[in-house]
C-alpha positions, 0 to 999 in steps of 0.5 A: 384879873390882875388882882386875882392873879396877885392873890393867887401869886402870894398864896404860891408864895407863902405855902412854898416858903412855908413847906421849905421852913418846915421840910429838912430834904428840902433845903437844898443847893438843888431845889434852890436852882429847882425852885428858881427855874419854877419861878421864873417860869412863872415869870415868863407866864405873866409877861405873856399875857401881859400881867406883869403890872399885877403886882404877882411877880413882887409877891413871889420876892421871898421865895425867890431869895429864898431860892438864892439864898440856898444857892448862894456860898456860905463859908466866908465874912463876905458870903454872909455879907453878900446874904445879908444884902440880897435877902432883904425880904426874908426876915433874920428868922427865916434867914436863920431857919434855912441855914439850920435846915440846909442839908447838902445832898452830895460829897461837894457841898458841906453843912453850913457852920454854927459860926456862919449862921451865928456871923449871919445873925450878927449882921442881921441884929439891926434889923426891925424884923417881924419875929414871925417866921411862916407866911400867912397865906391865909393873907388877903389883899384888898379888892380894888374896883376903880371909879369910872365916872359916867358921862351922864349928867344928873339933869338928864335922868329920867325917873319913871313913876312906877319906881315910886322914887318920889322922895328923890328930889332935883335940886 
């Protein structure tokens, strides 16, 4: 069940991270609140029924920078520093991309500036990045199925004749 819901976490991840990589209307100072509150509904869900150890709640990381990072100021050296710091699962290209599509939705926000993101990119240039900018969410974690050794010795097994195991043999 854990495993399921960890799958499950990571495709809401990847086809959410994804749809605010492509979409312009969507990179906003409002779906970022939008999108945090959604999460941590999510959140909420999986402590209730006691599957915070899954791994799920870690699989939704990028979205939730994602969503900080569409909250966050982004005017001065030190807010590009502060970014820096906090989007630590968010590769230098999709950082980029969300600030080249963030799109104020009322008079009191404005535009982020070429040079912010280009101050952004400068920070960012040491990192080792994958320079692949959407999430696969055709990505499969692998099934686990834990080894619960049994409690019955090999001596004791019976073998009936008409399984026609003859080949076995006790050593």
């Amino acid at each position: 069940i854990q495993q399921v819901f960890k799958q499950l976490f990571y495709m809401i991840n990847a086809v959410a991270l994804n749809n605010l990589l492509l979409r312009k209307d969507v990179c906003s100072w409002s779906t970022g609140m939008q999108l945090r509150f959604n999460i941590s509904q999510l959140e909420e869900w999986l402590r209730g029924k006691n599957l915070q150890q899954s791994g799920a709640a870690q699989t939704l990381e990028p979205l939730i920078q994602a969503a900080q990072l569409l909250q966050l100021k982004k005017k001065t050296s030190e807010d590009a520093e502060a970014i820096c710091s906090l989007c630590t699962s968010l590769t230098t290209q999709q950082i980029v991309k969300i600030l080249n599509l963030y799109t104020p939705v009322n008079e009191f926000e404005e535009r982020v500036t070429v040079a912010f993101i280009r101050n952004i990119q400068k920070h960012l240039q040491e990192r080792n990045d994958s320079p692949q900018l959407l999430l696969d969410f055709k990505h499969m974690f692998p099934v686990l199925f834990p080894f619960n050794p049994s409690a019955i010795t090999m001596d004791s097994i019976h073998l009936p004749a008409s399984l026609n195991l003859d080949f076995l043999n006790k050593v």
